[in-house]
C-alpha positions as MATLAB code, in Angstrom:
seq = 'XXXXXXXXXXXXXXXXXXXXXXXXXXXXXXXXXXXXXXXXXXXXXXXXXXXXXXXXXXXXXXXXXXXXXXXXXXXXXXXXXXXXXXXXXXXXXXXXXXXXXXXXXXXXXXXXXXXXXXXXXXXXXXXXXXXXXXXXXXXXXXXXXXXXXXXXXXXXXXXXXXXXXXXXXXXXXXXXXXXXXXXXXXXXXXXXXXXXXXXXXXXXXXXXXXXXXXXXXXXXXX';
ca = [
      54.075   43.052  106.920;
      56.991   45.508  106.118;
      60.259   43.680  105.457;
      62.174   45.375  107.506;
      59.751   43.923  110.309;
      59.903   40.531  108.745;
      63.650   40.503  108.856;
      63.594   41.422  112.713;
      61.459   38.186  113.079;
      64.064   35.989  111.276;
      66.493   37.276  112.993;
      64.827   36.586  116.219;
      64.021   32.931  115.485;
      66.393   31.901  112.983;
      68.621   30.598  115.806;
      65.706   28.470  117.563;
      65.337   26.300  113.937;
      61.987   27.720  113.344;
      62.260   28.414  109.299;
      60.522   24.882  109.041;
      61.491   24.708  105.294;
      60.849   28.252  104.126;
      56.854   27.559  104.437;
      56.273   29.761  107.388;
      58.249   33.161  106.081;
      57.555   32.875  102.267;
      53.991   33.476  102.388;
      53.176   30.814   99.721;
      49.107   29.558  100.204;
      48.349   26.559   98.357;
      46.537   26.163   95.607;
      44.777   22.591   94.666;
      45.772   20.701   91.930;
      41.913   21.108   90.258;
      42.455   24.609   90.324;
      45.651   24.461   88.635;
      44.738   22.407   85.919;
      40.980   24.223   85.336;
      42.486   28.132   85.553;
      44.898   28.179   82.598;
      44.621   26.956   79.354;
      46.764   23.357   78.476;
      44.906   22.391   74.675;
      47.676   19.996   73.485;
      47.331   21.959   69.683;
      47.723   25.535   71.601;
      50.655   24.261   73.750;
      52.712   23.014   70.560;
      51.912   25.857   68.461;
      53.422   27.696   72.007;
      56.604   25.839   72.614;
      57.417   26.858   68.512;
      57.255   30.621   68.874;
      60.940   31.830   68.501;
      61.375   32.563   72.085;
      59.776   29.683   73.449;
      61.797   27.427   71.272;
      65.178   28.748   72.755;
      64.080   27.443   76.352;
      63.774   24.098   75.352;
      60.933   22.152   76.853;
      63.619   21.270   79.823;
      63.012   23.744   82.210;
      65.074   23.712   85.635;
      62.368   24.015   88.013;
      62.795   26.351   90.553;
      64.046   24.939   94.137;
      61.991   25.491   96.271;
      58.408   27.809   97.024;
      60.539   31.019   97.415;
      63.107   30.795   94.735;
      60.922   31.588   91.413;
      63.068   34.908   90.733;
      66.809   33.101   90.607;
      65.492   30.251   88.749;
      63.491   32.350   86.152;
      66.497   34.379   85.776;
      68.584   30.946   85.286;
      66.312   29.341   82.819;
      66.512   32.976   80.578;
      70.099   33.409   81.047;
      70.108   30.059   79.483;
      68.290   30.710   76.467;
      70.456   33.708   75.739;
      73.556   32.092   76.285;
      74.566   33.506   79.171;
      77.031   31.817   81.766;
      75.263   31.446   85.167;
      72.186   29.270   84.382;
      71.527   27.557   88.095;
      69.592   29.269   90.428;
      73.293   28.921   92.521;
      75.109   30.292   89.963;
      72.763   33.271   89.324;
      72.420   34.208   93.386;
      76.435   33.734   94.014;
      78.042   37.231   95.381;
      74.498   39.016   95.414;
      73.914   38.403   98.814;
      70.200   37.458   98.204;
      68.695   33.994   99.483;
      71.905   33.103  101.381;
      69.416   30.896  103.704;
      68.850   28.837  100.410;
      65.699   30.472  100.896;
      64.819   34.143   99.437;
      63.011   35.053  103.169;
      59.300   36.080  102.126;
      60.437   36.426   98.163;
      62.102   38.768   96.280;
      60.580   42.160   94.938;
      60.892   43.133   91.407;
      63.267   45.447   91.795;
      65.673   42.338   93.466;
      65.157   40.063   90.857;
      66.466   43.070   88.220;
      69.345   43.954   90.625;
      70.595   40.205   90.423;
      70.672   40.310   87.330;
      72.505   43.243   86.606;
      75.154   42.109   88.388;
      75.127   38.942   85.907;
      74.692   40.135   82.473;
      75.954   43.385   80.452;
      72.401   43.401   78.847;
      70.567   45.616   79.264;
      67.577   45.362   82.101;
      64.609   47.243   82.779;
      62.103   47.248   85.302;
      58.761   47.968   83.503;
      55.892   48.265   86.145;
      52.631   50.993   85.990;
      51.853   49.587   82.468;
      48.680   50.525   81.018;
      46.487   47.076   79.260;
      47.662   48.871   75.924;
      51.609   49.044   76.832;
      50.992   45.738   78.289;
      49.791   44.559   74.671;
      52.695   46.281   73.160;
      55.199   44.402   74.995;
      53.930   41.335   74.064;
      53.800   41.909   70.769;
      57.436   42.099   70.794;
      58.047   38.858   72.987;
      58.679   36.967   69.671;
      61.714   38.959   69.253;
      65.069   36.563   70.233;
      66.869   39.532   70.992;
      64.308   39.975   74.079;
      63.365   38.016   77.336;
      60.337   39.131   79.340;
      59.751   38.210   83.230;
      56.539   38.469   84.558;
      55.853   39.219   88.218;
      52.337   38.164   89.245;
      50.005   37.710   91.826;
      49.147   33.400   91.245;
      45.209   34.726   93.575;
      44.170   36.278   90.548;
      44.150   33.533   88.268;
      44.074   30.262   90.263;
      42.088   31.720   93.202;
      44.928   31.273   95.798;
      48.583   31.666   96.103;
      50.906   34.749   96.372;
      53.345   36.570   94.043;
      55.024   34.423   91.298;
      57.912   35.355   88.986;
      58.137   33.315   85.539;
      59.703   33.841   81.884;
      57.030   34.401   79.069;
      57.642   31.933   76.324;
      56.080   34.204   73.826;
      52.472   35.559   72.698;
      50.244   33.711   70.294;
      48.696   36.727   68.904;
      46.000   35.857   66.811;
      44.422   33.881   69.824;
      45.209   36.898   72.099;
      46.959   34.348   74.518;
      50.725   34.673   76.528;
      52.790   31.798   77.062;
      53.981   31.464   80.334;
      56.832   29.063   81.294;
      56.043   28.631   84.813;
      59.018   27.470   86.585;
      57.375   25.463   89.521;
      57.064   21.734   88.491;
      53.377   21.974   89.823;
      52.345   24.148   87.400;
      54.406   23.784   84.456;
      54.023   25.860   81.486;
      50.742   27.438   80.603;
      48.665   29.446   77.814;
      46.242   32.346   79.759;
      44.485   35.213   78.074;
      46.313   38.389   77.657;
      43.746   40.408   79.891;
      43.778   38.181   82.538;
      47.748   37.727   83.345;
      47.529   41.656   82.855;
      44.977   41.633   85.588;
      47.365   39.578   87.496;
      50.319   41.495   87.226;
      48.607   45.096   87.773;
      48.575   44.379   91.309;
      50.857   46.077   94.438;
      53.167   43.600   95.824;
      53.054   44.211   99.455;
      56.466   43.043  100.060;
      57.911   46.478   98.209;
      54.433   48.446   98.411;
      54.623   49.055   94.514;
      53.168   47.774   91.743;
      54.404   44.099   90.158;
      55.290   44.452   86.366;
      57.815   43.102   83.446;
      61.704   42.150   83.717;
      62.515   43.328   80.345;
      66.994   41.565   78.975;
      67.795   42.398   75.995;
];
């Protein structure tokens, strides 16, 4: 459904009480707690040799999980700002003035291209959108998400790698390169952080998000 047809709905029920919690406009299918522990990779060995990578190690192993089902932009943008030092590390403090989520839900997500807009108007870093990425480029990136001076954001389709759910946005922790495997500091306390193969999250993220009709991609601060 196009947003601007989605927004006509909420506008049209909004007033009735109808938003039941966010479930019914944010799209979010659920996916079983089997699934989530058998699709990713948790080794205890792998995990701690994750949480050490320089990146990684600048979240902390606190994470502020995100909200609620629709709020995995803000709160991934909250948890980096925080690693970098930055002032507004809530999910409040990061939406304030934007005029995104002011339901205290962001109404069937927010696009890529949202999530970079809030946080330009938060940071004098620098921020780039990086979507149409080839598996190489992909690589590429990665190999730099070891570098403190850089904070990655992945937007991803959760189907792909845990057989249901919708579009996800979380920090990557870093890349354990010798195992070919991305750290991925999911910030939605079901999930918690995970190790996945490269080629796989790639597989997940080179998908169209049908909320903007363009592909998902990388957040790239620095």
């Amino acid at each position: 459904m196009k947003r601007s047809l989605v927004f006509a709905l909420i506008a049209g029920i909004a007033g009735v009480g109808l938003l039941g919690g966010g479930a019914l406009l944010t799209g979010r299918s659920a996916v079983s707690p089997d699934a989530i522990q058998s699709s990713v990779i948790r080794t205890p060995a792998l995990i701690d040799s994750a949480w050490k990578l320089p990146v990684a190690a600048t979240f902390t192993t606190a994470l502020d999980w995100q909200s609620n089902s629709s709020r995995c932009g803000p709160a991934s943008l909250a948890n980096t700002f925080r690693s970098i030092g930055e002032e507004e590390t809530t999910e409040a403090e990061v939406l304030e003035g934007t005029g995104k989520c002011w339901t205290g839900f962001c109404i069937i997500g927010l696009t890529l291209d949202e999530v970079a807009e809030v946080a330009r108007t938060k940071t004098t870093r620098k921020v780039s959108v990086l979507r149409n990425l080839s598996a190489d480029e992909f690589r590429e990136h990665l190999r730099r998400a070891n570098d403190p001076s850089r904070r990655y954001i992945i937007n991803f389709t959760r189907e792909k790698i845990f057989g249901a759910g919708s579009g996800h946005f979380s920090p990557i922790g870093g890349y354990l390169e010798a195992e070919d495997m991305v750290f991925v500091l999911d910030v939605n306390e079901r999930y918690k952080p995970w190790l996945i193969e490269r080629e796989r999250l790639f597989s997940a993220m080179d998908t169209i998000d049908s909320d903007g009709d363009k592909k998902r991609g990388l957040l790239l601060i620095e």
